[in-house]
C-alpha positions as CSV (number, residue, x, y, z in Angstrom):
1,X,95.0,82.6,110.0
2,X,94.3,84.6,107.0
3,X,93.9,87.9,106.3
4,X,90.3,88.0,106.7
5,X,90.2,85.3,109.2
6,X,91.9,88.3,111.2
7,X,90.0,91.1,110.2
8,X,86.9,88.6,111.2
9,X,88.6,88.8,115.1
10,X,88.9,92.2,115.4
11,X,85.2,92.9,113.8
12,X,84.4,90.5,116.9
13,X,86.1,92.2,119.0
14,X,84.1,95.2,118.2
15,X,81.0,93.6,118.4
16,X,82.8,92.6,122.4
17,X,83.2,95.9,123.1
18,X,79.9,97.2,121.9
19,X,77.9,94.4,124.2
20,X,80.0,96.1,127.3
21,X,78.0,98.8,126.7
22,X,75.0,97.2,128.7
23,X,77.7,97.6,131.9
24,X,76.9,100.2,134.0
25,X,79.9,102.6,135.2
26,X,80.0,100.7,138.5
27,X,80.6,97.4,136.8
28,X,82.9,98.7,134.5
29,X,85.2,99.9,137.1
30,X,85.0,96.7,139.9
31,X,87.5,94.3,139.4
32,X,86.8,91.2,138.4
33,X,88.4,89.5,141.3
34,X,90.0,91.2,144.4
35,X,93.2,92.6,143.6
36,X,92.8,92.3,139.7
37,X,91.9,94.9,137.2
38,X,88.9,96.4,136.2
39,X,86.9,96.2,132.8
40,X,88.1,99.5,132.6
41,X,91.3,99.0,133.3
42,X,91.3,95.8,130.7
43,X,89.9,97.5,128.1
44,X,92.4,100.5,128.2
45,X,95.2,98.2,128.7
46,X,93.7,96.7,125.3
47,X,93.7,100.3,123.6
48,X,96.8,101.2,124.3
49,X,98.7,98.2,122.8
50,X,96.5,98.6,119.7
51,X,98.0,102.7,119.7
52,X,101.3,101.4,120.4
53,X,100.8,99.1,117.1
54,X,99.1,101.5,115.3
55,X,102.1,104.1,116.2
56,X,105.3,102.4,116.7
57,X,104.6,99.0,115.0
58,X,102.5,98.8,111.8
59,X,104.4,101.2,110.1
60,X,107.4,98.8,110.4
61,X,106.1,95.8,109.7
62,X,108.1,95.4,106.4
63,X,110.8,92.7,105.4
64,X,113.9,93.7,107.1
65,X,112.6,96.0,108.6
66,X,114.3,96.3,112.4
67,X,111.7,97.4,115.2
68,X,113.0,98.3,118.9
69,X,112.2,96.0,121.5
70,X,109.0,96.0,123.4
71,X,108.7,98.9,126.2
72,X,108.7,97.6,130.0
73,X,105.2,96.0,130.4
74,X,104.8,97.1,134.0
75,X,105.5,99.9,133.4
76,X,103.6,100.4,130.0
77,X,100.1,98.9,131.5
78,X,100.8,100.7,134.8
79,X,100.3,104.1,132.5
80,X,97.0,102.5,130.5
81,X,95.4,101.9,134.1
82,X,96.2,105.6,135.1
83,X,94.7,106.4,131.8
84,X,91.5,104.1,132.1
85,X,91.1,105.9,135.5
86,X,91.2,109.4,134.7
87,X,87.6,108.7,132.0
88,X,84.4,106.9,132.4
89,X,84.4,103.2,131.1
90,X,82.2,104.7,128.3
91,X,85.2,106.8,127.3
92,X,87.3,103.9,127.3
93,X,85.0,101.5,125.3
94,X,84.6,104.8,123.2
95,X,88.8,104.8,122.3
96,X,89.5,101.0,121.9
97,X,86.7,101.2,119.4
98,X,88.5,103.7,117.9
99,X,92.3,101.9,118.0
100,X,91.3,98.7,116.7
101,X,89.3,100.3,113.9
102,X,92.2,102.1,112.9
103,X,94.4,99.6,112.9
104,X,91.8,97.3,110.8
105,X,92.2,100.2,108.4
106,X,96.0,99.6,107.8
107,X,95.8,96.1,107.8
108,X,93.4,96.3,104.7
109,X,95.5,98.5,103.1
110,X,98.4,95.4,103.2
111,X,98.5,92.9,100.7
112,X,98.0,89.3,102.0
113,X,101.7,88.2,100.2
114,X,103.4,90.7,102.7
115,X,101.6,89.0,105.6
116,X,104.6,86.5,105.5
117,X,107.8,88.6,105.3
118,X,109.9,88.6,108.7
119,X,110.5,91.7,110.3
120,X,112.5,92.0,113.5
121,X,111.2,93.3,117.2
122,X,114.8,93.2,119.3
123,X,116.4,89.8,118.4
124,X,113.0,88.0,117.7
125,X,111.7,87.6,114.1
126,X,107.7,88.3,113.1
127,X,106.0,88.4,110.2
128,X,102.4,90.3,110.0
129,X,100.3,87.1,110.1
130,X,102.2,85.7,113.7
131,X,102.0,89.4,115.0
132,X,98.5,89.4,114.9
133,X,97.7,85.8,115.4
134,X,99.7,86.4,118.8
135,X,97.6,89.7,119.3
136,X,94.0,88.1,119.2
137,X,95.2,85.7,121.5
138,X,96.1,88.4,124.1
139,X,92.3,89.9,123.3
140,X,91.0,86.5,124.6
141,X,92.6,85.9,127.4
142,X,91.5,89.6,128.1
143,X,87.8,89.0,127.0
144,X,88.1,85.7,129.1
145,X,88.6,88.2,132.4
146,X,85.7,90.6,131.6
147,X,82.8,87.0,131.0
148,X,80.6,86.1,134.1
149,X,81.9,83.4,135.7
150,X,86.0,83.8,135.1
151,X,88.3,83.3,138.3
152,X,91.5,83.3,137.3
């Protein structure tokens, strides 16, 4: 993907999260399927990886560069579903608004030519463009859970 083929996701996903805002609180915080997640809970879980790559990642994301492994992923959405929780589903449409349009802000700021320079996460090897290629793949399979219909 290009540069602006991935800046064309996330503006998507905005649009996504602004047509949640037709849910009503109720919605927002049922689970899509016994046992699974809420909308809530999905969208926070969203939020919080964009923070952690706002925080931790994009700064990083340089040739060479040598970024720690990823934190425990139990452990790390157990804490976003807490935090989804503790705020109305408004509130957390509200803050994955504001994540991904902060992290569309730095990614604007990058030149397309560094899109292609390896960085390092633990032992595996990234560059910007697979980073975020892999990232709006996790927002599908996320938007997938939220759509009428879904029953996985």
């Amino acid at each position: 993907m290009t540069k602006d083929e991935i800046l064309k996701a996330h503006q998507q996903y905005l649009e996504w999260l602004d047509s949640l805002e037709s849910l009503s609180e109720e919605e927002g915080n049922t689970p899509y399927r016994e046992g699974k997640w809420t909308p809530n809970e999905i969208i926070m879980h969203m939020a919080e990886w964009d923070k952690f790559t706002l925080q931790e990642r994009l700064p990083l994301m340089k040739e060479g560069e040598k970024h720690q492994a990823y934190p425990n992923f139990e452990d790390f959405n157990a804490k976003a579903a807490a935090l989804a929780n503790e705020q109305t589903f408004k509130e957390t449409i509200a803050h994955a608004k504001e994540q991904r349009k902060a992290i569309m802000g730095e990614l604007k700021k990058i030149d397309e030519i560094e899109w292609d320079k390896y960085f390092y996460i633990g032992d595996h090897s990234s560059t910007i463009r697979n980073y975020f290629t892999d990232f709006l793949e996790h927002d599908l399979h996320h938007q997938k859970q939220i759509s009428p219909g879904y029953s996985s």
